[in-house]
C-alpha positions in Angstrom: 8.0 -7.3 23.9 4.9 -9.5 22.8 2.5 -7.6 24.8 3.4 -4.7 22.8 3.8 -6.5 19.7 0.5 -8.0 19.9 -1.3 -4.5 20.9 0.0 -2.9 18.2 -1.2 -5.6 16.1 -4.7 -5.4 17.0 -4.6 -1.5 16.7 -4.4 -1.7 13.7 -6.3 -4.4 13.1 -9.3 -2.8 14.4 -8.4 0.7 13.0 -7.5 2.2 16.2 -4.9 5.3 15.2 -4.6 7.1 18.7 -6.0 7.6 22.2 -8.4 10.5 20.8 -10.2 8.3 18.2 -13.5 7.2 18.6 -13.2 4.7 16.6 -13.9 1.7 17.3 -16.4 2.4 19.9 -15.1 -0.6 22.4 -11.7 0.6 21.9 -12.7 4.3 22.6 -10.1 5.8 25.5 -7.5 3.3 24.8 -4.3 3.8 23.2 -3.8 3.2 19.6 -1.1 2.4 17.7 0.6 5.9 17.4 0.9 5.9 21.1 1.3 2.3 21.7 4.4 2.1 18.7 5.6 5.0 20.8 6.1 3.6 24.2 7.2 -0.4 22.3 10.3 2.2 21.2 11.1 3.4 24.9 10.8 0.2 26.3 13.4 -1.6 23.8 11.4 -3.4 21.6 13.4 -3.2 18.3 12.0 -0.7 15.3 12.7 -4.1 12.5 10.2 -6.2 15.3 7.6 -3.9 15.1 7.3 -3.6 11.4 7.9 -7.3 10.6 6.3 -8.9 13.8 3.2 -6.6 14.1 2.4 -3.9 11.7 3.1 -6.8 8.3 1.0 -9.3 9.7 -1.6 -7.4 10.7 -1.9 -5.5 7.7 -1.7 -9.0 5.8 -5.0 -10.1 8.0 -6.7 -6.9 6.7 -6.1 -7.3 3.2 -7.0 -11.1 3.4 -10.6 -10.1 5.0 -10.8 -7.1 2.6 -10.3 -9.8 -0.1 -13.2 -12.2 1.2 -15.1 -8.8 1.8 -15.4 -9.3 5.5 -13.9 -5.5 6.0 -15.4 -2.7 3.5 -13.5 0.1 2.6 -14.1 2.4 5.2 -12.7 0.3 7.6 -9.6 -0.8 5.4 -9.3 3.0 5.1 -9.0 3.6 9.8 -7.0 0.2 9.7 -4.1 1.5 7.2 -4.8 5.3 9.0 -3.8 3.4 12.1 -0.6 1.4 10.3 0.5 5.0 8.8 0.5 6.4 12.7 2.7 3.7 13.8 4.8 4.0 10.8 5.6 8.0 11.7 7.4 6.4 14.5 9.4 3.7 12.1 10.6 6.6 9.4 13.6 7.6 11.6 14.6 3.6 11.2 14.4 4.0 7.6 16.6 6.7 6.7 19.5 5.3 9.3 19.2 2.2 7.7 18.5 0.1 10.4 14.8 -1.2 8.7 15.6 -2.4 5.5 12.4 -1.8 2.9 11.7 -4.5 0.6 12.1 -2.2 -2.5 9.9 0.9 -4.1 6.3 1.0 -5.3 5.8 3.4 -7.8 1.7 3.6 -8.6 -0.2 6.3 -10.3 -4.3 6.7 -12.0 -3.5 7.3 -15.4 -4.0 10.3 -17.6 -7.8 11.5 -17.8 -8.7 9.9 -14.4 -9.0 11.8 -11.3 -10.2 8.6 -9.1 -8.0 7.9 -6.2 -9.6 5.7 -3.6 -8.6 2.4 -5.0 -5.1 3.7 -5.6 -4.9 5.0 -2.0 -5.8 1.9 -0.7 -3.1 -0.1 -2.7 -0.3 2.6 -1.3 -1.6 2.1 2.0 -1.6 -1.9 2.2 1.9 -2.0 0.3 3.2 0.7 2.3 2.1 -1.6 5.4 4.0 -4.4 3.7 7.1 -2.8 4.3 7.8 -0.9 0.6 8.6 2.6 -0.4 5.5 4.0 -2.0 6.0 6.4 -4.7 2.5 7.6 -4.9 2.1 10.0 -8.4 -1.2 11.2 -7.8 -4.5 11.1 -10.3 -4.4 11.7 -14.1 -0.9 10.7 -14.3 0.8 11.5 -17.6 3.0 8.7 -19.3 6.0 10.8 -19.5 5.3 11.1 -15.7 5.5 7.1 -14.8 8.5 7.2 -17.1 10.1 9.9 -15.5 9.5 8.2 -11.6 10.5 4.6 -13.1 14.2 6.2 -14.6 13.8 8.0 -11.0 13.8 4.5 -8.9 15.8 1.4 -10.9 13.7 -1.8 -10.4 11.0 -0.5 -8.7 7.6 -2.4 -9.0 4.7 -0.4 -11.1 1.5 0.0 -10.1 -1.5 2.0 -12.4 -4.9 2.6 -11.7 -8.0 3.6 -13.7 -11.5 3.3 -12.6 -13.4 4.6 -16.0 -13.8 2.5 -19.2 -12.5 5.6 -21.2 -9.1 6.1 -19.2 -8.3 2.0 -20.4 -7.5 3.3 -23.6 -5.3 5.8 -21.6 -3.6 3.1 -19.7 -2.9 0.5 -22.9 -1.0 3.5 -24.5 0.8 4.3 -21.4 1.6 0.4 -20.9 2.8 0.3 -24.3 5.2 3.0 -24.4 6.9 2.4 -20.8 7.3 -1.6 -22.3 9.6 0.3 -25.6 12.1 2.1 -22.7 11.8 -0.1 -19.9 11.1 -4.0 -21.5 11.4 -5.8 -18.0 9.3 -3.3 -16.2 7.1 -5.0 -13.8 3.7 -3.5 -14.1 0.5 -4.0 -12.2 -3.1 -2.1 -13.3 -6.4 -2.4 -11.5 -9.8 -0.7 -11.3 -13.9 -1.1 -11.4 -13.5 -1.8 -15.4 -10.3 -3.8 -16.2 -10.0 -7.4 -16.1 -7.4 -10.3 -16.4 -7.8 -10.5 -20.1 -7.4 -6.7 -20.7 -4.2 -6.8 -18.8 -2.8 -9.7 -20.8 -4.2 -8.1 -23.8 -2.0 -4.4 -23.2 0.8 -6.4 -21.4 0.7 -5.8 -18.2 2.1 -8.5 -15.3 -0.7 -8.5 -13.2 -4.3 -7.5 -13.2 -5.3 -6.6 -9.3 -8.8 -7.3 -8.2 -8.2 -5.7 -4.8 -4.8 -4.8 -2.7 -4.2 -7.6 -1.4 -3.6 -9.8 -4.7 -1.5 -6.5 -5.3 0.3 -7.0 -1.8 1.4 -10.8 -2.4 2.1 -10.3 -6.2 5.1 -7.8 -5.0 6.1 -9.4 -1.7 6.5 -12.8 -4.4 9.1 -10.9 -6.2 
């Protein structure tokens, strides 16, 4: 079981989604973690084992070098395209029950923003955590985020905007979800916010990058 645990780790890791990608080079004609997930399965080694022993840590390791910006995001991007191909093999687990998620992400850019990179990359690293991500798209109305919050009870928020004229979008959003839903935990990030605009429109948490997103939650 370790071998595979620790192969799948490293998989994804080092980005590596399946046997046909090229990336990376020194990995190129190996299996990747789509195929590697695949056979862990056949040979008994438990769906709950590979999500909490090798596809959690190793996203955790990528987000903590993303955070010291020893990965960029195009390689943040292959390593959670590589945790998504191993998780096709998990989704089966979830809806039997036998993986229990840690609860539901619900994230959205708000209204007037069409930016989606960061927000991708937050689904990806939470989804890697072992959460249901709710993902709402780009230029997400408020009614929207209220909708999807009255849609999944004590689900975690997450809202994105990544130009200084949405923030004006996202304080009136913020405001409005805090009148209906007063314990609503809410997280923003993007290029233009900081700490003291999220205290200021009363948000929880302002995210610098996924990862502070990723322990924030998993603290909960």
């Amino acid at each position: 079981m370790e071998d595979f645990i620790g192969r799948i780790s490293i998989s994804i890791q080092k980005g590596k989604v399946d046997i046909n990608s090229p990336y990376p080079p020194d990995m190129k004609g190996l299996p990747g973690a789509f195929e590697l997930t695949g056979e862990a399965l056949e040979n008994g080694v438990s769906a709950n084992d590979i999500l909490t022993k090798a596809m959690i840590p190793a996203m955790g390791i990528v987000g903590d070098l993303f955070k010291d910006k020893k990965l960029f995001v195009p390689q943040v991007l292959m390593c959670a395209k590589a945790m998504n191909s191993a998780m096709t093999h998990l989704k089966p687990y979830f809806s039997s029950g036998e993986i229990q998620k840690r609860g539901t992400f619900v994230i959205g850019t708000v209204s007037g923003d069409l930016h989606d990179i960061g927000k991708n990359l937050v689904s990806m690293m939470i989804e890697g955590s072992g959460w249901t991500v709710v993902d709402l798209g780009v230029d997400v109305k408020t009614e929207k985020f209220l909708e999807a919050i009255g849609d999944n009870p004590g689900c975690i928020l997450g809202m994105s905007a990544l130009l200084t004229t949405t923030m004006e979008s996202m304080e009136k959003s913020v405001r409005t979800l805090r009148e209906t839903f007063p314990s609503q935990k809410i997280i923003v990030g993007g290029a233009p916010l900081n700490k003291e605009f999220a205290n200021k429109i009363g948000a929880d948490l302002f995210a610098p990058n996924p990862q502070i997103a990723v322990e924030f939650i998993n603290s909960l």
